[in-house]
C-alpha positions in Angstrom: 85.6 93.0 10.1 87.8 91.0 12.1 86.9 88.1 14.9 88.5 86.1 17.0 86.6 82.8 17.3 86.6 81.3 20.6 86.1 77.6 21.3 85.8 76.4 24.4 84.1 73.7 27.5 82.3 74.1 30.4 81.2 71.1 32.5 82.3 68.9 29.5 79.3 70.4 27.3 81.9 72.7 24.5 80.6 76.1 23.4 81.9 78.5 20.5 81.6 82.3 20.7 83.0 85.0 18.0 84.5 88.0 19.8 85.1 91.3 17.9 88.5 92.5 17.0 87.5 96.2 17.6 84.4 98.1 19.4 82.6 98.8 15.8 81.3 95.2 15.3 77.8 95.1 15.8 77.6 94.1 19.5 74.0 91.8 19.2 76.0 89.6 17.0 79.0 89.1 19.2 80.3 88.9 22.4 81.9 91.8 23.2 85.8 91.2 23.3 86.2 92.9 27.0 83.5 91.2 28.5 84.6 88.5 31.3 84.6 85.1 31.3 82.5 85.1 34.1 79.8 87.6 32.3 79.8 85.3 29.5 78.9 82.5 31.5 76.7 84.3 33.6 74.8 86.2 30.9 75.3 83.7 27.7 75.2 80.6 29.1 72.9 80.8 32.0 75.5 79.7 34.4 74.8 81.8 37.3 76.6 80.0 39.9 79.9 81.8 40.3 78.9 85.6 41.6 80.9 89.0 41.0 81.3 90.0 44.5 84.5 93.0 43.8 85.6 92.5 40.3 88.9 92.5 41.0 89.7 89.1 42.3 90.2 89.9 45.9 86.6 87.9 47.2 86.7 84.3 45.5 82.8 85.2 44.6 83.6 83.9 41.0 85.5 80.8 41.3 86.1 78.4 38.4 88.2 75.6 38.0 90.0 76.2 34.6 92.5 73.4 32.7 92.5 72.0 36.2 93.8 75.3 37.9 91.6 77.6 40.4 91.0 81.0 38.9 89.0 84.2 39.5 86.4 84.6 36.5 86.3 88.2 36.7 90.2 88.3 35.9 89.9 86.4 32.3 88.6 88.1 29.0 86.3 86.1 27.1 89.1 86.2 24.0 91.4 84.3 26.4 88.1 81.5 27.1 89.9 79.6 23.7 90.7 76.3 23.6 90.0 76.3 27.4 88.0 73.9 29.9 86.0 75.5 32.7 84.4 73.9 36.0 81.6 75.5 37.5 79.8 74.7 40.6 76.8 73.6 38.3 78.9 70.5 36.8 79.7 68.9 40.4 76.8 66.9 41.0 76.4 63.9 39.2 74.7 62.7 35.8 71.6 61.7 38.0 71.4 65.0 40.3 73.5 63.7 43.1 75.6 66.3 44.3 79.1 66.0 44.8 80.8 64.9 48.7 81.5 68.5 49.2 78.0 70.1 48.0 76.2 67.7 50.6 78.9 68.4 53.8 78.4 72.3 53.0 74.7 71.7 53.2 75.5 68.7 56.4 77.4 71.4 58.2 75.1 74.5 57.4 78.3 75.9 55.9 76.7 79.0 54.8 73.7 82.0 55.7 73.0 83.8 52.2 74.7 81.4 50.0 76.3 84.3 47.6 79.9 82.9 47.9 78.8 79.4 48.5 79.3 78.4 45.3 83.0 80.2 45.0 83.9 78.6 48.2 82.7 75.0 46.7 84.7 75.4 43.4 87.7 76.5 46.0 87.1 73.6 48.0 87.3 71.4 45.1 90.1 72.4 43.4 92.1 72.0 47.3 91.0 68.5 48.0 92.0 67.6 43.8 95.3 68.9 44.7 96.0 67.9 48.9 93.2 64.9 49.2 94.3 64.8 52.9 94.9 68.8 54.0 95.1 69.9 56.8 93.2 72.4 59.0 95.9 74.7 58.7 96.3 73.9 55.1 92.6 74.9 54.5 92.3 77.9 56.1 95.9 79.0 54.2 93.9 78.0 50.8 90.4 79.3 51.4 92.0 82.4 52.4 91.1 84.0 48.8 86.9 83.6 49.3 85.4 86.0 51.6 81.9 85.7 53.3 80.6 88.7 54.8 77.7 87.0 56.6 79.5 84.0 59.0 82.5 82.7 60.6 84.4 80.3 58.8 84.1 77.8 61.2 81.3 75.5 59.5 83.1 75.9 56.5 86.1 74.6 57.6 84.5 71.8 59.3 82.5 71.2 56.0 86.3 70.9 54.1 87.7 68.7 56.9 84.4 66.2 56.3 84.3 66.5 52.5 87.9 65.4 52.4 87.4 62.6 55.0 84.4 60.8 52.9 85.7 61.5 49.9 89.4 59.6 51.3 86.9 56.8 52.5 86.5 58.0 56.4 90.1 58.0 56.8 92.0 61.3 57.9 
């Protein structure tokens, strides 16, 4: 029977999986080859931060950082996870618990109600300020315009961006 074995990082820790070539491998062995990367982190890894809001990548529920690029987990098979490195919202806060500039303005700004795409809107976050360290609010609604929330305005969130990317650039704007 033939697999594809599937190497791979998340948050620095590195995983291996073996993915069947066909639907006849015994599935409690493997990880199925059409599952998600997003189900595999969710329901292999225990990494339940990024949600499946539509499953098509239209709501930014499932936002991951991967090789440094912002992607939509639901859109990546888990055969395509290899040689890969992922960043969830669960590897942002520090080695002692501390959680990253972004996580605590969120939280400052009461940037969300039920939290479901907190997390995506985080990652999203993250990967803007990495890329545009000084954006501005124009250039944030323009990026964060692939998460949805169904509960608020994006107001706070906005205002949580703006302050994440002024301490995180030292207080300067």
């Amino acid at each position: 029977m033939k697999t594809y074995h599937v190497d791979f990082f998340v948050n620095g820790e590195e995983y291996e999986l073996d993915v069947p070539a066909n639907k006849t491998a015994p599935v409690e062995l493997y990880v199925d080859a059409n599952k998600t990367m997003l189900t595999v982190l969710r329901e292999e890894l225990d990494l339940t931060g990024a949600k499946e809001g539509c499953g098509a990548g239209e709501c930014g529920a499932c936002a991951m950082i991967v090789d440094g690029v912002l992607i939509n987990g639901c859109l990546m098979l888990a055969p395509e996870m290899d040689g890969k490195h992922f960043e969830t919202v669960e590897g942002f806060a520090d080695e002692k618990g501390n959680l990253s500039p972004i996580q605590q303005s969120f939280i400052d700004h009461a940037a969300l109600q039920c939290g479901y795409c907190t997390p995506g809107f985080i990652v999203s976050a993250t990967a803007l300020l990495r890329e545009n360290p000084h954006p501005t609010r124009d250039e944030i609604v323009h990026y964060m315009s692939g998460n949805l929330c169904r509960c608020t305005g994006y107001k706070r969130i906005i205002e949580a961006i703006e302050d994440a990317a002024e301490r995180m650039n030292g207080g300067a704007k």
